[in-house]
C-alpha positions as semicolon CSV with decimal commas, in nm:
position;residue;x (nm);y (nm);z (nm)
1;X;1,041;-0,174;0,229
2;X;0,687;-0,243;0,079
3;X;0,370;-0,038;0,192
4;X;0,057;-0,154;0,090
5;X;-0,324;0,069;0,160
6;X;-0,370;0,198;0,479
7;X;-0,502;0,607;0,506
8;X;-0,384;0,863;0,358
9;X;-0,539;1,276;0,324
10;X;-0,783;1,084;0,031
11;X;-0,890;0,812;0,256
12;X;-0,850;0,443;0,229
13;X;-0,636;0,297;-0,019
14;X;-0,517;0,004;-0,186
15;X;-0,206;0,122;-0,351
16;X;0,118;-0,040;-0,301
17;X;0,465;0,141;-0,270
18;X;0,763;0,023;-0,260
19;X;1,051;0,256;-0,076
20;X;1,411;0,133;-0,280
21;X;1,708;0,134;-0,012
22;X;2,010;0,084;-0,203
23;X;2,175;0,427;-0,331
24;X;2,005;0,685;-0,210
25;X;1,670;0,594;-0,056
26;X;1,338;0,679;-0,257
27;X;0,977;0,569;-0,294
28;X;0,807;0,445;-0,602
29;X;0,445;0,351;-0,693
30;X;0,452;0,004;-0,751
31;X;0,212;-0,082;-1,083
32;X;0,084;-0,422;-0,958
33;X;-0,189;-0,595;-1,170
34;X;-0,437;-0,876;-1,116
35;X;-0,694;-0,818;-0,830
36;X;-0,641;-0,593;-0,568
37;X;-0,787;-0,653;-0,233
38;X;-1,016;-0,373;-0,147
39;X;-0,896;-0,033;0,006
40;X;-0,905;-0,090;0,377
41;X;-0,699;0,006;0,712
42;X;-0,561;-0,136;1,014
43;X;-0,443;-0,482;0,806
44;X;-0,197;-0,777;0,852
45;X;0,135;-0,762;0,646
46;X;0,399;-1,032;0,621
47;X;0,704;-1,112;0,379
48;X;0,678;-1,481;0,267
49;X;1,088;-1,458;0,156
50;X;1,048;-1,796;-0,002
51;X;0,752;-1,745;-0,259
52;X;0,873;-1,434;-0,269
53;X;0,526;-1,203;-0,157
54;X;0,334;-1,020;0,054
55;X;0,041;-1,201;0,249
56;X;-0,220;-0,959;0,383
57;X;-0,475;-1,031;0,630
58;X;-0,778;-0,888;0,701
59;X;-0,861;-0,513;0,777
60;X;-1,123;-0,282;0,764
61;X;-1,243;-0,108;0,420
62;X;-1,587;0,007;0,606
63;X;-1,635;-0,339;0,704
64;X;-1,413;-0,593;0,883
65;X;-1,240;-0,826;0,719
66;X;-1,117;-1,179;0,721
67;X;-0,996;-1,236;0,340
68;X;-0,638;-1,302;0,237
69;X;-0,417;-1,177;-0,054
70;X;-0,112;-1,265;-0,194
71;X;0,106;-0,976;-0,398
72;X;0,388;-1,206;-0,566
73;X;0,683;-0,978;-0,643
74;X;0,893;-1,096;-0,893
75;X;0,932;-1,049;-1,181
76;X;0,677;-0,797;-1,189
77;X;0,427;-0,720;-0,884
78;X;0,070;-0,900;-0,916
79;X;-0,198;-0,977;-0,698
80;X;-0,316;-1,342;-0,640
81;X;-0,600;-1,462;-0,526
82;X;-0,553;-1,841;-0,343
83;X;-0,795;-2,078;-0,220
84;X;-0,797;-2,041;0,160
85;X;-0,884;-2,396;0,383
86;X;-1,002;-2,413;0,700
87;X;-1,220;-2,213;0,916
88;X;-1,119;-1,873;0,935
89;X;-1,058;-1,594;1,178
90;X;-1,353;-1,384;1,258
91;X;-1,356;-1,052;1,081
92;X;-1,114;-0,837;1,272
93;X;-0,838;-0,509;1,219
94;X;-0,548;-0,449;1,442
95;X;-0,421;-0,807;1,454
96;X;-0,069;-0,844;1,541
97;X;0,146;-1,102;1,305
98;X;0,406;-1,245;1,203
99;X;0,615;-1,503;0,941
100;X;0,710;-1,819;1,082
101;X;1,032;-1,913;0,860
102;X;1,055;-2,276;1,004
103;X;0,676;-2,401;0,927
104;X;0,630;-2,147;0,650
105;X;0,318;-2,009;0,872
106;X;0,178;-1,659;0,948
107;X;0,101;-1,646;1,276
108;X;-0,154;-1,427;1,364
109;X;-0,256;-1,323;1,728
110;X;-0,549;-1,069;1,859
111;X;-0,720;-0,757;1,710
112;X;-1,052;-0,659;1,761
113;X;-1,380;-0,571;1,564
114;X;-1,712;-0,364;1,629
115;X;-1,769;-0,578;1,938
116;X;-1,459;-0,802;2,006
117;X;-1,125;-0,786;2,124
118;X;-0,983;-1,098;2,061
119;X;-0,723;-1,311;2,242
120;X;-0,696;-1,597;1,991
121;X;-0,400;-1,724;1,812
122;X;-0,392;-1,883;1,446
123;X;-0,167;-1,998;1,224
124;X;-0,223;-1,970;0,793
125;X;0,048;-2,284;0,640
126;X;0,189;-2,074;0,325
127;X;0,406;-2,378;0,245
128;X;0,166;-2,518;-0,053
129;X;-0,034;-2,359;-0,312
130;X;-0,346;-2,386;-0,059
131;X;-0,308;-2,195;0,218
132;X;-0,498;-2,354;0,525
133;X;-0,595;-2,184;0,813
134;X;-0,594;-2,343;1,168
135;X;-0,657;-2,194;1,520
136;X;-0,350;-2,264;1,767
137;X;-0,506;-2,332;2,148
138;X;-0,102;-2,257;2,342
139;X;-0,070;-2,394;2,683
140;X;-0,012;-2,176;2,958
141;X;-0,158;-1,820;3,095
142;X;-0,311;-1,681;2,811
143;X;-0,236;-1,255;2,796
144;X;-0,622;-1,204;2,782
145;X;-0,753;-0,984;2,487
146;X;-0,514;-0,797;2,302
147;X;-0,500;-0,541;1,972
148;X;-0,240;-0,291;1,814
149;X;0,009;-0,491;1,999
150;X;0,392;-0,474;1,844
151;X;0,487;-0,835;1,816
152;X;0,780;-1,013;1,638
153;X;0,911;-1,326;1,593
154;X;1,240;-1,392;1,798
155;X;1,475;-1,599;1,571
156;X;1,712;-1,733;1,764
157;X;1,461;-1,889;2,053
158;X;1,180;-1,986;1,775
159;X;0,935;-1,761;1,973
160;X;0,687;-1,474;1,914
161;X;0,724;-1,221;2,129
162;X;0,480;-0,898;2,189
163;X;0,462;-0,619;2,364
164;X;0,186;-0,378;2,476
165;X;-0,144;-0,335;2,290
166;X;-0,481;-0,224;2,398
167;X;-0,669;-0,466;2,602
168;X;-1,090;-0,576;2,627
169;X;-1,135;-0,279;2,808
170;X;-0,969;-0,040;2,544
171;X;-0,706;0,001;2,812
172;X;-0,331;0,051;2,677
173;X;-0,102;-0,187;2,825
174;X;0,256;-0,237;2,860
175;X;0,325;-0,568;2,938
176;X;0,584;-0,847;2,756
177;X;0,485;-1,175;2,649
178;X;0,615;-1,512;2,444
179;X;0,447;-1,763;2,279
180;X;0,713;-2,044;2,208
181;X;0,653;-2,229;1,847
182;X;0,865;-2,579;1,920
183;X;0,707;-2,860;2,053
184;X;0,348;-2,773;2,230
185;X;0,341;-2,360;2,178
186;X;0,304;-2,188;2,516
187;X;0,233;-1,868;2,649
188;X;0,446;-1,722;2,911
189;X;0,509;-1,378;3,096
190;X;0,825;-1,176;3,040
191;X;0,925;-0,971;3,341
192;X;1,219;-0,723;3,227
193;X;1,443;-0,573;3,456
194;X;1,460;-0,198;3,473
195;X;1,255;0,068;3,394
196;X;0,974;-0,041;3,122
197;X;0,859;0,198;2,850
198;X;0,462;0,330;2,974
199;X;0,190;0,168;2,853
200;X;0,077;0,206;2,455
201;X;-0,090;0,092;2,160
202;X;0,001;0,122;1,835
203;X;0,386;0,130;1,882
204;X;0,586;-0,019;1,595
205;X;0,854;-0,318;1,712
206;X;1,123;-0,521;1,514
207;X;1,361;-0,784;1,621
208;X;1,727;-0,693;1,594
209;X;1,871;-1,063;1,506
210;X;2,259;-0,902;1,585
211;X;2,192;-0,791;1,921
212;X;1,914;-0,984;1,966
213;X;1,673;-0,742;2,106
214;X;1,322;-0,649;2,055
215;X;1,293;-0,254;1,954
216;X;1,007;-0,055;2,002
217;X;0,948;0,313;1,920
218;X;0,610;0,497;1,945
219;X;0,268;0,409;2,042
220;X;0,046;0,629;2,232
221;X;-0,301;0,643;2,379
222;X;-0,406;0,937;2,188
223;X;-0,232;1,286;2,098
224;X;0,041;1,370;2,140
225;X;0,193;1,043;2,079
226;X;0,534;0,882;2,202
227;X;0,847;0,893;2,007
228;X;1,051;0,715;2,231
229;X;1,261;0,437;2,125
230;X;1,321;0,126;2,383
231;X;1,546;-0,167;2,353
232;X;1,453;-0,511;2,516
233;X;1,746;-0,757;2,554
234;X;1,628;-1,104;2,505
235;X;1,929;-1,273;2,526
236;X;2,012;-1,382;2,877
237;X;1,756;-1,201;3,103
238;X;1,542;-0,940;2,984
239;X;1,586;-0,601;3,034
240;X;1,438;-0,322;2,956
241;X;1,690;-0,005;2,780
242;X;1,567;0,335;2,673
243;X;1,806;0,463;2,380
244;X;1,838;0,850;2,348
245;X;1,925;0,941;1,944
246;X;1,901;1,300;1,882
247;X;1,656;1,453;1,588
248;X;1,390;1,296;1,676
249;X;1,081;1,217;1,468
250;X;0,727;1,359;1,613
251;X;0,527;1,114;1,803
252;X;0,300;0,861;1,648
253;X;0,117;0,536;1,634
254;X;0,010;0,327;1,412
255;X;0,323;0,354;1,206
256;X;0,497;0,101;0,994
257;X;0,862;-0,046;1,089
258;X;1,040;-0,270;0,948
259;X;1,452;-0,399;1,047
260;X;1,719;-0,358;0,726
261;X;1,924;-0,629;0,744
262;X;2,205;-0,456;0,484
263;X;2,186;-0,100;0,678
264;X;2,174;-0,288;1,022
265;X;1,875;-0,077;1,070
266;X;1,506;0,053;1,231
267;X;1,301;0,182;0,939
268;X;0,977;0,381;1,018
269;X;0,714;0,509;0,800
270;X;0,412;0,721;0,846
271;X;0,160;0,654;1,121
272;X;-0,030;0,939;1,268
273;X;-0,010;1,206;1,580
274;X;-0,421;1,332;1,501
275;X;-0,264;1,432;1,124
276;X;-0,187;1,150;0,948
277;X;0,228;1,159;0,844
278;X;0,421;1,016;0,610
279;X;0,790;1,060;0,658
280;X;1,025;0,788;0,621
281;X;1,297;0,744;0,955
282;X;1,597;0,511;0,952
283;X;1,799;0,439;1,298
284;X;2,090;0,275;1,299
285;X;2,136;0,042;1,561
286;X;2,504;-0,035;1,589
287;X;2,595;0,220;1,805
288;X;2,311;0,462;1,698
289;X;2,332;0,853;1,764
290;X;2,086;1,056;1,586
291;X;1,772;0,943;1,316
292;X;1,773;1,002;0,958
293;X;1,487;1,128;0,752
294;X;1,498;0,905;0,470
295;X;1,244;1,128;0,293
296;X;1,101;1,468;0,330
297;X;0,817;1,493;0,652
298;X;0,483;1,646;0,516
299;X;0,426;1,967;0,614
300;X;0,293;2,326;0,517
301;X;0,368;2,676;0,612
302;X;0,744;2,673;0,682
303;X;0,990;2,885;0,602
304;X;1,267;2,774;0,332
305;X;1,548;2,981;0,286
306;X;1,931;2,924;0,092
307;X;2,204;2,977;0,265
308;X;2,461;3,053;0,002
309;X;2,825;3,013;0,221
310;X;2,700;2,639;0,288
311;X;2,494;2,554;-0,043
312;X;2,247;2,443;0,152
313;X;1,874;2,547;0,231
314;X;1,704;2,593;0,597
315;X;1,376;2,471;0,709
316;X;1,204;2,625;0,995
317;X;0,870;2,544;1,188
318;X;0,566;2,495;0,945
319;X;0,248;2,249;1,015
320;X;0,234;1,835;1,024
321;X;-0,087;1,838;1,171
322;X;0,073;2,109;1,463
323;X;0,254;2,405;1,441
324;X;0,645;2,306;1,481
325;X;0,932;2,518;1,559
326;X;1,224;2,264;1,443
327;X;1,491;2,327;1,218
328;X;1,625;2,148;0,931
329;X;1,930;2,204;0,672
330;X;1,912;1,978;0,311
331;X;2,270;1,999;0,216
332;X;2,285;2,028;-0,176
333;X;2,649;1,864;-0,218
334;X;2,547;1,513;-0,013
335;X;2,140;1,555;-0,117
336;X;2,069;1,427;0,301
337;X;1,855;1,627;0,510
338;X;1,999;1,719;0,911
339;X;1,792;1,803;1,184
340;X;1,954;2,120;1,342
341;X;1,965;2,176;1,758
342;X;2,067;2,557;1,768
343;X;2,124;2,665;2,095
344;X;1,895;2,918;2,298
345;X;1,540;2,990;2,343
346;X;1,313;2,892;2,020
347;X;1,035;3,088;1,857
348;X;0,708;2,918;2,001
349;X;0,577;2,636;1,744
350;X;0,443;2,840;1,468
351;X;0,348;2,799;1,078
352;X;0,252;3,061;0,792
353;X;0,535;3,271;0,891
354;X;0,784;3,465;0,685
355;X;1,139;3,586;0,676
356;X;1,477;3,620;0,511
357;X;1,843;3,553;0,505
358;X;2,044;3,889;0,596
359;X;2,378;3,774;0,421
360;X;2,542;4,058;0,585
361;X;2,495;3,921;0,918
362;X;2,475;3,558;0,813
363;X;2,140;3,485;0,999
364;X;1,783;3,419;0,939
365;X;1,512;3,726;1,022
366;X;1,156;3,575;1,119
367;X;0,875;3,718;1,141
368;X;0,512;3,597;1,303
369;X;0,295;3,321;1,167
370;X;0,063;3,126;1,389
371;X;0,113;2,913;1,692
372;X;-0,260;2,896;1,801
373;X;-0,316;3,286;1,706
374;X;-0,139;3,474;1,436
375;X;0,188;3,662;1,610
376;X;0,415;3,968;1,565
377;X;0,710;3,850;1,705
378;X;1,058;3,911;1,553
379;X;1,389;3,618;1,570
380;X;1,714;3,563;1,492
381;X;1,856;3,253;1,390
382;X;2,268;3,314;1,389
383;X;2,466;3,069;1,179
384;X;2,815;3,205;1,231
385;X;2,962;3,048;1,553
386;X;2,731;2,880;1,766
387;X;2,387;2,835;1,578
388;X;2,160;3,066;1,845
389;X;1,799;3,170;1,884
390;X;1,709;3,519;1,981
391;X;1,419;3,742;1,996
392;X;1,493;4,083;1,880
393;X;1,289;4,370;2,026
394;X;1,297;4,632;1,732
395;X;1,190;4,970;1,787
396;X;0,914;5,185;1,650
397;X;0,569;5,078;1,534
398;X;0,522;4,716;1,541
399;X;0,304;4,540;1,256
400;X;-0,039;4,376;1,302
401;X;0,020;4,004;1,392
402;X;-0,045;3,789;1,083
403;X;-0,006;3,493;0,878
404;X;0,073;3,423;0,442
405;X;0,298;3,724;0,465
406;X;0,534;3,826;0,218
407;X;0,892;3,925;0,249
408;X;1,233;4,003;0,072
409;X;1,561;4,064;0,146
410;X;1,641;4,489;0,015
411;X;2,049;4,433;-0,013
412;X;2,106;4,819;-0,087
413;X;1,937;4,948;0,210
414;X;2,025;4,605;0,451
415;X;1,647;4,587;0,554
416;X;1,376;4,336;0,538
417;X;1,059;4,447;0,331
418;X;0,745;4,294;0,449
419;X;0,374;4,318;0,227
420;X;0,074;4,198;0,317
421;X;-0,087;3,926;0,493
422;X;-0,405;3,774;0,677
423;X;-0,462;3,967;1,026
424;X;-0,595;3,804;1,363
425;X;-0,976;3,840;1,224
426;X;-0,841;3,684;0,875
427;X;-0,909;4,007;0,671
428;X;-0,613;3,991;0,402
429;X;-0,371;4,336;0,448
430;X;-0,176;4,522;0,179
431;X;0,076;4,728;0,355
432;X;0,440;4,741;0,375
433;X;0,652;4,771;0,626
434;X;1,043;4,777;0,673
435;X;1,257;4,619;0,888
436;X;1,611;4,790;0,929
437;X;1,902;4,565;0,972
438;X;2,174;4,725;1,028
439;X;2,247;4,851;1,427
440;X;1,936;4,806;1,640
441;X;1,651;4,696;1,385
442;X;1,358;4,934;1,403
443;X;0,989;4,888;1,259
444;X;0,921;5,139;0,954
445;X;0,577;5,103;0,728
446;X;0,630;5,287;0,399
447;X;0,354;5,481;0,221
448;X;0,414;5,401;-0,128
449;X;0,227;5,627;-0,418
450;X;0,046;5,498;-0,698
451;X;-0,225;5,235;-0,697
452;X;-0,170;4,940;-0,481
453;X;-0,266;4,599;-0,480
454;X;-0,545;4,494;-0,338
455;X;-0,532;4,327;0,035
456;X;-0,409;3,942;-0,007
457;X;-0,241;3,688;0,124
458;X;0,032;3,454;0,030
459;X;0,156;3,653;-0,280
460;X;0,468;3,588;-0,429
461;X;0,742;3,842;-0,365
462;X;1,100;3,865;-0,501
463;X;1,338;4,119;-0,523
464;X;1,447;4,254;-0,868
465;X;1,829;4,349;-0,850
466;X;1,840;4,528;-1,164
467;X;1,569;4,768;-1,128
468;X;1,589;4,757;-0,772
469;X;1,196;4,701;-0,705
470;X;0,971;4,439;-0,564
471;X;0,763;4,218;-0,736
472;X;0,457;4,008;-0,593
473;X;0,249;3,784;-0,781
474;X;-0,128;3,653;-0,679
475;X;-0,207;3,545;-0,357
476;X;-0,566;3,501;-0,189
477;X;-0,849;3,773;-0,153
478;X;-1,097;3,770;0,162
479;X;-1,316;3,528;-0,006
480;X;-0,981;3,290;-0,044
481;X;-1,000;3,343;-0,419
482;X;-0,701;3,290;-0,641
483;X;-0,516;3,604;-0,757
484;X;-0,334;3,616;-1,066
485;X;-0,231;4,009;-1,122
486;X;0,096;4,121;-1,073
487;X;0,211;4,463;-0,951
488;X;0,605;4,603;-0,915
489;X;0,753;4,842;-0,622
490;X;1,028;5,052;-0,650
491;X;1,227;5,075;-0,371
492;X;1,465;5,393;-0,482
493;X;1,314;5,716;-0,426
494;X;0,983;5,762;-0,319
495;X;0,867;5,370;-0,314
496;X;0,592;5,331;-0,632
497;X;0,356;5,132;-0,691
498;X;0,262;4,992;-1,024
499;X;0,040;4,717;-1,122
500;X;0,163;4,458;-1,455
501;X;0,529;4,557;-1,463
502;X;0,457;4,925;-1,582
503;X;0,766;5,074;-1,652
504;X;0,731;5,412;-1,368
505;X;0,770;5,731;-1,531
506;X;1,089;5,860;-1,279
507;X;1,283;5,493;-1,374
508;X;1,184;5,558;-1,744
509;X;1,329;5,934;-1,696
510;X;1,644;5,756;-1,519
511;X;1,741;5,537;-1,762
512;X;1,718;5,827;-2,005
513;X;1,962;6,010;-1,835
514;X;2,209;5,740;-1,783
515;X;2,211;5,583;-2,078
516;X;2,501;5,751;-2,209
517;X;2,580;5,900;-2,580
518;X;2,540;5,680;-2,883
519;X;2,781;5,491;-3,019
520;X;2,816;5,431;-3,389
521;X;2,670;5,138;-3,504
522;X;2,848;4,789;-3,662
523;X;3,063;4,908;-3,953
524;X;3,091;4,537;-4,069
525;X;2,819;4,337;-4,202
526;X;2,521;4,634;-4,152
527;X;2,224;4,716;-4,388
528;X;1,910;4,932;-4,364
529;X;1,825;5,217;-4,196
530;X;1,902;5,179;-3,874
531;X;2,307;5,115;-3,892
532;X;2,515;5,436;-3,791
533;X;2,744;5,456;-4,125
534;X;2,461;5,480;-4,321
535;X;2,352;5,820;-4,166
536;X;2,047;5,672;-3,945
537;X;2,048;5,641;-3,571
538;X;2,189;5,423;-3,377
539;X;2,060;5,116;-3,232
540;X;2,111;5,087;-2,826
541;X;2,040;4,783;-2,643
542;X;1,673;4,832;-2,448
543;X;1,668;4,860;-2,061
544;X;1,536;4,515;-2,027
């Protein structure tokens, strides 16, 4: 599949990417010379298979456009600039299009401007080295103004057929329509049978040439977004089928699809739901049952953790643009990513939150983040038997809500340690709290000596095993600076802190007691004054 411009976090672009499907799936920056067209949005892409390129129509890069490109593809990917005949289309975005393979045409229909929607029809011949445009004038009822519209070409009837769109009025639409190509082209209503999907722009659509269906997933008329996924049989008489594959992508619009002819099937990429995405969906359509993620979905503020009896890690909830509460495993032995369904009721949609893996008990611990406002809640995310949501209740003092938390797993003493944060008002915290595991879990904030660090967010926190201690790097301050200290905290004892890996005096005093007696040193092969048969001390191997 090949991506060119569009918007992206930066704005406009003009890149071109090209997402390799054979093997395992991955994307790749294509470095295409000669002139690019401008960066723009809201363009016309078609495959010409037998030049072997991409033709792209039109668009907006701040202004409308009308020009055309051609990115040749072999052996190496270049941009072309061709004479264009003929009068062309007015300026426009969100035209609808598609490759005619018997007259070697694009055929372009609708879009709109500043201060048209458009309901005309052209065709650009591709078959020479000029391309030449020509407006089309189809008998029959004309579908009346018409952009964002998912339209394909229908391969076994030599038709184009669309679907939906937006309409003079800015009004989303759901209605199905054909032009026929043969003989004098014509416009004619389609009226499915059953149920049709409601009425959208910006929904993706692809033909399926083995069942010979139109598909169409998406489309919206603002957030949230649809991410529904329809079948319409086109063989025989039309009718409308809604299919029902489990992990679901989030809703969106605007998207790019595209059919796989050697996977048999939907691809999807990007689009936007108010946040613009960029995950890459495949759905197979022989018999489909659930979509894939063919590359990681963007989002921040989720919580990763390993699950060591499965070699795999968890994903849960983060931020694509809104909070999510979803779960995800990436299993390391296949490298594929699974959307998980565990059963009960879910944490509310949250991001920024924190927790751990209690190997014990084989089950995630999370704790609050930010739905709307930061929380305090505690779950439980089992993973032996059934894979089950729960909200524990634990018992003494409950933390402040917050957000950019810290936490680590304390194996010796089966509790969660917690440190820091951003509160409600979004005043970083430093304290530290415990959260028993073992029996009912109860609340506990410790009261550590020495000096601590100073309130932040976000730090980095791990758990040193072999001096049993926490460590936490950085973080933010209240005035969202960078942090770049580093502090340690015991855990044995009274819990001490101390800032750039001190050694603490009562671990420095423990080691000295348990390090043993000396042992004399090498007999073979030792010189100088610190060997034992020489008469000088003998050498032990530091703490560290």
């Amino acid at each position: 599949m090949i991506v060119f411009g569009g918007q992206s976090s930066k704005g406009r672009s003009n890149d071109v990417w090209i997402l390799n499907l054979s093997g395992s799936p991955h994307w790749e920056k294509a470095a295409a010379t000669g002139f690019a067209p401008s960066a723009r949005t809201m363009q016309l892409c078609v495959y010409d298979p037998i030049n072997d390129r991409m033709i792209v129509f039109g668009g907006y890069d701040g202004a409308y456009k009308n020009d055309v490109s051609s990115l040749y593809l072999s052996p190496n990917p270049v941009w072309v600039q061709m004479p264009v005949k003929g009068t062309p289309p007015a300026p426009r975005a969100w035209s609808s299009g598609i490759y005619d393979p018997v007259r070697q045409e694009l055929v372009l229909v609708g879009g709109r401007n500043a201060s048209t929607t458009f309901s005309d029809v052209w065709t650009l011949s591709l078959s020479t080295d000029t391309l030449t445009w020509a407006q089309m004038s189809p008998a029959g009822t004309n579908p009346g103004p018409r952009a964002a519209s998912a339209l394909v070409y229908d391969s076994d009837r030599d038709r184009v057929v669309f679907f939906a769109g937006m309409d003079a009025a800015g009004n989303p639409r759901n209605d199905v329509w054909a032009l026929t190509l043969a003989g004098t082209p014509t416009w004619s209503a389609i009226t499915p049978l059953g149920t049709p999907p409601s009425a959208r722009n910006g929904a993706s659509g692809i033909y399926d040439p083995v069942r010979q269906q139109l598909v169409i997933f998406g489309g919206g008329t603002g957030v949230p977004n649809n991410n529904d996924t329809w079948t319409l049989s086109l063989n025989g008489t039309p009718a409308w089928t809604q299919l029902a594959p489990a992990n679901l992508p989030s809703g969106r619009q605007f998207q790019t699809s595209t059919y796989d002819p050697i996977g048999d099937r939907l691809l999807v990429f990007g689009g936007s739901n108010g946040a613009i995405l960029s995950g890459t969906w495949g759905l197979s359509l022989s018999g489909a049952t659930s979509w894939v993620p063919l590359s990681g979905t963007r989002r921040r503020g989720h919580l990763a953790i390993y699950d060591p009896l499965r070699e795999r890690m968890v994903v849960m909830g983060g931020d694509d643009g809104t909070p999510l509460n979803d779960v995800w495993e990436l299993d390391f032995a296949n490298s594929t990513w699974l959307k998980l369904t565990p059963a009960g009721t879910p944490p509310t949609p949250r991001a920024f939150h924190s927790g751990i893996y209690d190997p014990v008990r084989d089950r995630i611990i999370v704790f609050g983040g930010r739905d709307t406002v930061p929380q305090n809640d505690t779950w439980e995310l089992s993973f032996s038997g059934s894979l089950t949501w729960r909200q524990l209740t634990p018992s003494g003092p409950t933390p402040a809500p917050r957000i950019d938390h810290s936490t680590i797993y304390d194996p010796l003493r089966h509790r969660m340690i917690m440190f820091g944060g951003t509160d409600a008002s979004g005043s970083p915290l430093n304290d530290v709290w415990a959260l028993s595991l073992a029996g009912s879990p109860t609340w506990t904030q410790l009261t550590p000596t020495g000096s601590a660090p100073s309130a932040r967010g976000a730090a980095a926190m791990v758990y040193d095993a072999t001096r049993d201690r926490v460590v936490i790097f950085g973080g933010y301050d209240k005035l969202l600076n960078a942090l770049s200290d580093a502090y340690s905290l015991t855990l044995y004892g009274t819990p001490a802190w101390s800032s750039r890996y001190e050694l603490p005096a009562a671990l420095a005093a423990h080691r000295r007691l348990t390090a043993g007696p000396r042992s004399p040193g090498r007999r073979r092969g030792c010189a100088g004054p610190g060997c034992g048969d020489r008469g000088g001390p003998a050498r032990r191997r530091p703490w560290w």
